[in-house]
Backbone bond lengths (Angstrom), bond angles and torsions (degrees), N, CA, C in turn:
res aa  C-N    CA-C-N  psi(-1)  N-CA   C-N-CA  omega(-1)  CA-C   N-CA-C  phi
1 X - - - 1.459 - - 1.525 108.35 -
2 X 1.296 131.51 140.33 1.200 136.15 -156.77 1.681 106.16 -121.65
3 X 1.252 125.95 152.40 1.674 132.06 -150.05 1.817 85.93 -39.34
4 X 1.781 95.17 -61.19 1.625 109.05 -139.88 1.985 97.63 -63.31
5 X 1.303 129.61 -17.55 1.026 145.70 167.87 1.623 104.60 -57.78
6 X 0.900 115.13 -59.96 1.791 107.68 -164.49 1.443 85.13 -97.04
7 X 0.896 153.73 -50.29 1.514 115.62 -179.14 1.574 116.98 -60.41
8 X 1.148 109.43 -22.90 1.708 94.84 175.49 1.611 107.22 -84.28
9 X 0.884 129.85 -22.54 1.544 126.62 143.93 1.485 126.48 -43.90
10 X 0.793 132.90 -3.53 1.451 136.91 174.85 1.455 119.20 -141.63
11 X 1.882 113.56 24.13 1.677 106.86 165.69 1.206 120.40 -68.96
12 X 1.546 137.14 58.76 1.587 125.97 -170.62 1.455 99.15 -96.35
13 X 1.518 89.62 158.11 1.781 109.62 166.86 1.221 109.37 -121.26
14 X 1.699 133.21 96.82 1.618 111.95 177.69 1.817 86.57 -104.52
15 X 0.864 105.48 125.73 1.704 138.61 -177.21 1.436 105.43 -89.34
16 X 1.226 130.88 93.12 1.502 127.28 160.66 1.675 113.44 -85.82
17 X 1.415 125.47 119.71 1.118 136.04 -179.67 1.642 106.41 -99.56
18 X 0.863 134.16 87.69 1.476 121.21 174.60 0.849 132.33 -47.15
19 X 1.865 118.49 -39.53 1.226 131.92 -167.63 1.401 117.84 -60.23
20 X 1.780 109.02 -35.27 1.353 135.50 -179.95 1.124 96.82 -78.51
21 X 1.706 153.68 -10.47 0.890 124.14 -164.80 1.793 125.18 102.64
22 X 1.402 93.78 -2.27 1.576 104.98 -178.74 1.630 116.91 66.86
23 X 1.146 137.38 168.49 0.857 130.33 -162.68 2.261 109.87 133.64
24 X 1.227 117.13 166.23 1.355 105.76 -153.16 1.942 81.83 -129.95
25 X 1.639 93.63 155.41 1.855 98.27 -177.73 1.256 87.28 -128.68
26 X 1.302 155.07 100.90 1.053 165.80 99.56 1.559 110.99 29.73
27 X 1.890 154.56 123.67 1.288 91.45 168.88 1.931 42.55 -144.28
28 X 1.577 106.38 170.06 1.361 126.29 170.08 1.724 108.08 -129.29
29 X 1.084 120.31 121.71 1.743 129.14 -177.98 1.514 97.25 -110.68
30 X 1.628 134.66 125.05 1.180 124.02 154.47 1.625 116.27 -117.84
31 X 1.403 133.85 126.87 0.791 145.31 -127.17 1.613 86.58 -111.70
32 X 1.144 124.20 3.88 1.522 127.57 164.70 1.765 129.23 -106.09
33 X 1.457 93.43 -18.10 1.381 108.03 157.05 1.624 106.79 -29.38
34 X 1.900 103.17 158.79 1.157 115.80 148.96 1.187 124.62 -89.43
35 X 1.565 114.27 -16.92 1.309 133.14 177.02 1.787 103.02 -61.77
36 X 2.127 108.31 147.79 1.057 79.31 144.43 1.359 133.64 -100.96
37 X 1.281 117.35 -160.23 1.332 113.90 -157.00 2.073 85.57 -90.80
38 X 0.848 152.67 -45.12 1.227 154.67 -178.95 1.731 97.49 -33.53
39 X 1.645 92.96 -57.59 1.713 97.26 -171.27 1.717 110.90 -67.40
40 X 1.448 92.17 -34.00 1.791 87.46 177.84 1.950 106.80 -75.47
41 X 1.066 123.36 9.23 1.321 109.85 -177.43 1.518 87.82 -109.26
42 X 1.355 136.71 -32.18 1.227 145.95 -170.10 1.675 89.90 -74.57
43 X 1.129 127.61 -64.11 1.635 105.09 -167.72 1.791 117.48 -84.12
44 X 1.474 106.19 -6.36 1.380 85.54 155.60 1.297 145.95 -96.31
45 X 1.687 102.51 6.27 1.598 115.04 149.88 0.935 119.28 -83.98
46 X 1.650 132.78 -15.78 1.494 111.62 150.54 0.980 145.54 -77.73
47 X 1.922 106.54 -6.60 1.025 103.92 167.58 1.556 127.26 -109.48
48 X 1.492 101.98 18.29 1.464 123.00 162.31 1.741 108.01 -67.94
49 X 1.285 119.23 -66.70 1.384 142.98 -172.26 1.614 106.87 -65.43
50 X 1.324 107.23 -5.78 1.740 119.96 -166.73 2.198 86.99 -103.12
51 X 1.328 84.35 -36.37 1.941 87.41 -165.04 1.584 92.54 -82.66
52 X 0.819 121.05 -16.71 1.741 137.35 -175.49 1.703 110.69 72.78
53 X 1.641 86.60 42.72 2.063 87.90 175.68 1.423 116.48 -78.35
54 X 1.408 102.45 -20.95 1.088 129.46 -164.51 1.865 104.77 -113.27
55 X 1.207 123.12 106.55 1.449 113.39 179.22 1.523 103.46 -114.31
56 X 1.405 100.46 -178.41 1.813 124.45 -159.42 1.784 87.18 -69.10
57 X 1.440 108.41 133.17 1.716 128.61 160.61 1.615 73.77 80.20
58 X 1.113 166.20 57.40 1.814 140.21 123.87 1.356 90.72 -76.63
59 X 1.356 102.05 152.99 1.488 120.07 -175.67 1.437 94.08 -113.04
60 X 1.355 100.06 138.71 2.026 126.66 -171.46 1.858 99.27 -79.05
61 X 0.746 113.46 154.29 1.865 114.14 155.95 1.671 111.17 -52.06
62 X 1.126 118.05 157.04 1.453 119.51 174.50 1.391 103.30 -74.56
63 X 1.347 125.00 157.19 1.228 138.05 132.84 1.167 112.29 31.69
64 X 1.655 88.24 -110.72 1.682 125.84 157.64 1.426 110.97 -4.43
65 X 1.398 108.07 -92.56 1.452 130.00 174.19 1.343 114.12 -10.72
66 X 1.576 93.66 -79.27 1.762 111.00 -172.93 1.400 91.69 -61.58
67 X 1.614 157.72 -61.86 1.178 144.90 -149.75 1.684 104.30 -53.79
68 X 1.009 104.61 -52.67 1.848 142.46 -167.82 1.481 93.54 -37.59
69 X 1.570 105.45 -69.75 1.500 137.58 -172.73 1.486 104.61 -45.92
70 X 1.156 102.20 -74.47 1.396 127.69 -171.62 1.941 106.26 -60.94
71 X 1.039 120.14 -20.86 1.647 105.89 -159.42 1.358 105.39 62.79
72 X 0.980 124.09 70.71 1.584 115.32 162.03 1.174 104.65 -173.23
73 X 2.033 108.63 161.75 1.918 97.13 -150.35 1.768 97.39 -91.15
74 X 0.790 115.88 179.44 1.483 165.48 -120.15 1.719 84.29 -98.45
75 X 1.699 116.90 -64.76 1.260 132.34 -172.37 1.712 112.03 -54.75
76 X 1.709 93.20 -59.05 1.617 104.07 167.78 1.613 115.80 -67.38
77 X 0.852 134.20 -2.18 1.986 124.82 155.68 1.521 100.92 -81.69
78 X 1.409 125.71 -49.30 1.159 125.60 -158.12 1.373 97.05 -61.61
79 X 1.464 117.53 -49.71 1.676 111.14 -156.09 1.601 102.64 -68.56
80 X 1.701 117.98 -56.70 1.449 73.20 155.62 1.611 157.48 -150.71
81 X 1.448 95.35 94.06 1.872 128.14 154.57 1.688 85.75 -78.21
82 X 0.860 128.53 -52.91 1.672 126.87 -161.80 1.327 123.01 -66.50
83 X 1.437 99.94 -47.34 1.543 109.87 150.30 1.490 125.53 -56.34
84 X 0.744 105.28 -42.63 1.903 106.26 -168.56 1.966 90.90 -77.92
85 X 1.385 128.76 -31.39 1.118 119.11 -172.49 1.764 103.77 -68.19
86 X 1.466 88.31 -49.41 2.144 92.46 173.04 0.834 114.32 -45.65
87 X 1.806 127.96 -47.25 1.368 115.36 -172.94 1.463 114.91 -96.80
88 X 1.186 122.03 40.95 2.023 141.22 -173.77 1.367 107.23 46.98
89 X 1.613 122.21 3.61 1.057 100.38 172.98 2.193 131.54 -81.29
90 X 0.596 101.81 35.63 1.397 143.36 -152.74 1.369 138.96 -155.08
91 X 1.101 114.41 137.40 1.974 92.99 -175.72 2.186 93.72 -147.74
92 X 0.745 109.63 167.58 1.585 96.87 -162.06 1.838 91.96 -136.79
93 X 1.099 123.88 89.84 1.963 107.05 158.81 1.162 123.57 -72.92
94 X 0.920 124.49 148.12 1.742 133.54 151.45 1.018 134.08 -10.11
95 X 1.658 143.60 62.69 1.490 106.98 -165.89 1.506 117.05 103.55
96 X 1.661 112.65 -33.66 1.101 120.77 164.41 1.248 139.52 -91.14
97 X 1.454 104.39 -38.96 1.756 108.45 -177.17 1.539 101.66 125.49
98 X 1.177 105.53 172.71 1.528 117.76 -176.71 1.828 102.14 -97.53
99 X 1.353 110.70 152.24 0.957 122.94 153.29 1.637 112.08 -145.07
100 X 1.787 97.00 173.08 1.678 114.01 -175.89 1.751 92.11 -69.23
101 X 1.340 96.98 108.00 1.884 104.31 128.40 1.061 146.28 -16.22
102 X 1.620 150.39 98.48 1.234 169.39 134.52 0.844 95.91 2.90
103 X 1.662 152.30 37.81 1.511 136.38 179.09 1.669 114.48 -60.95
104 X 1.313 102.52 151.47 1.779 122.83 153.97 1.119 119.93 -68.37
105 X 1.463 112.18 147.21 1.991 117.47 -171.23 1.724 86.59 -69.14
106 X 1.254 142.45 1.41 1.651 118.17 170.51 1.803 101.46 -75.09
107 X 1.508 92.42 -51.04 1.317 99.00 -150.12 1.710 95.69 -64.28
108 X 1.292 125.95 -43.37 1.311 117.77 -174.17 1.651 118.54 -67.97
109 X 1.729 106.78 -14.08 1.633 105.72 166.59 1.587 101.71 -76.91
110 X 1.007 126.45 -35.34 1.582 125.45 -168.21 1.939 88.49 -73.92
111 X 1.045 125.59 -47.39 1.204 114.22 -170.90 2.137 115.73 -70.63
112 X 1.008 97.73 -26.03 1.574 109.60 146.29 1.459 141.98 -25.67
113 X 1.684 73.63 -75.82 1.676 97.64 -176.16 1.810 108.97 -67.41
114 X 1.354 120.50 -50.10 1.581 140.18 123.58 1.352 100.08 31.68
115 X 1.531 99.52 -91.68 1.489 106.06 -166.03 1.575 106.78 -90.59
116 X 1.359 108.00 -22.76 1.890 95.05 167.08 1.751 112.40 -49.57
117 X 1.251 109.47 -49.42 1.278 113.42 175.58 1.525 120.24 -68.75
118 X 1.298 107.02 -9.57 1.807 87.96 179.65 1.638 81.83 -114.58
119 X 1.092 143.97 39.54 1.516 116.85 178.29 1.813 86.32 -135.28
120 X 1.796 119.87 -23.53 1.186 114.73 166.22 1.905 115.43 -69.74
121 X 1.646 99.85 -22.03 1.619 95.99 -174.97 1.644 99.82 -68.26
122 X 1.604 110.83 -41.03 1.712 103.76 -172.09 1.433 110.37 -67.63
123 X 1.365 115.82 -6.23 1.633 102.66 174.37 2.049 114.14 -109.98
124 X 1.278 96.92 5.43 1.580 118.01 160.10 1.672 108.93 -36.32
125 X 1.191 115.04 -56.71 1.577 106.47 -173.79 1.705 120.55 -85.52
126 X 1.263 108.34 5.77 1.265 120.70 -171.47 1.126 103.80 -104.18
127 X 1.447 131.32 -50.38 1.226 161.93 156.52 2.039 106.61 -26.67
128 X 1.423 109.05 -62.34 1.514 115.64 178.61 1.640 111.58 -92.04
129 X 1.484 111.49 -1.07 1.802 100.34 166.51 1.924 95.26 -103.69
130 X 1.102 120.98 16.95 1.327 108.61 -179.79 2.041 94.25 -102.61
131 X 1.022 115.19 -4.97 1.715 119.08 170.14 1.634 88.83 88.94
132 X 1.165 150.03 3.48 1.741 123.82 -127.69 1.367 79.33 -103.70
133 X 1.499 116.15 148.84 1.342 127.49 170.97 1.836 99.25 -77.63
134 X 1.588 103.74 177.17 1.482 122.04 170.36 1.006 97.12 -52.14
135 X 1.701 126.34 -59.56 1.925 117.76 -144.18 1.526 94.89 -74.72
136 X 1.574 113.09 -33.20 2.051 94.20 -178.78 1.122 103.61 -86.33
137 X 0.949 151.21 16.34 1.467 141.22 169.26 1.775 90.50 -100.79
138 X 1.238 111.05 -63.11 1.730 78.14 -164.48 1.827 90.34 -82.82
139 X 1.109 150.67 25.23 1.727 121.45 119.47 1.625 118.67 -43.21
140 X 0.908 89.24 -68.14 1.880 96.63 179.42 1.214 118.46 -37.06
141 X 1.588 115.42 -41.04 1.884 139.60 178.29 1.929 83.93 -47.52
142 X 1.447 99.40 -64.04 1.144 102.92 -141.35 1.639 117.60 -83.72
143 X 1.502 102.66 -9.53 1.655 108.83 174.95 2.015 97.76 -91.13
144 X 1.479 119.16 -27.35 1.491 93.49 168.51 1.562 121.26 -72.85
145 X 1.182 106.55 -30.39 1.478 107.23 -179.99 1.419 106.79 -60.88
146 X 0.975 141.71 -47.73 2.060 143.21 170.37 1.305 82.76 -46.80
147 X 1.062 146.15 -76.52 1.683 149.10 -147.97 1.314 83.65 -37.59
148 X 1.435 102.21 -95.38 1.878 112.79 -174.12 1.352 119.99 -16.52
């Protein structure tokens, strides 16, 4: 295993909030991704708030914090807290910090579908070196879904 390997193995954020009651935010950054890391911090608060680890009014780490935590600058946390505020998943006070959004069952199916689609694009290249046509792939869709 090589330096840049084990440190990207160990970007965690466990976030104790007291105010909430304590509790841990999980977030994983890999610095080998194709993703960037903005977008990978952006979909694993949606898919924190999607698992419901994360509920409506919990307050996020600052900025700061999460940059601090994470190794990563200041600009890339902000963009996206900024993003997630554009898309309501997010809400930003004054002075206070961000917290999760009060969303509607639309907005949280649209936020769903969201990451179904960006978590089916990261398995896009796996998907077309496996040869599999449309009809066995959605067989396959359709024998895990009976599983569940």
């Amino acid at each position: 295993m090589d330096f840049k390997t084990a440190i990207d193995a160990n970007l965690y954020l466990l976030y104790n909030n007291s105010k909430l009651g304590g509790g841990t935010l999980n977030i994983l950054v890999s610095l080998q991704s194709n993703k960037p890391i903005y977008e990978q911090i952006k979909s694993q608060i949606v898919s924190l708030i999607l698992e419901k680890e994360l509920k409506p009014f919990d307050q996020l780490p600052s900025i700061r914090q999460l940059s601090t935590t994470l190794q990563v600058g200041i600009i890339t946390t902000k963009r996206a807290y900024e993003d997630l505020v554009r898309d309501g998943v997010l809400i930003s006070k004054m002075g206070k910090g961000y917290y999760v959004s009060d969303m509607k069952l639309d907005s949280v199916k649209s936020l769903h579908t969201k990451e179904l689609i960006s978590q089916l694009k990261a398995l896009k290249p796996l998907i077309q070196n496996t040869g599999m046509s449309l009809d066995e792939l959605q067989a396959l869709l359709r024998k895990l879904m009976e599983e569940a």
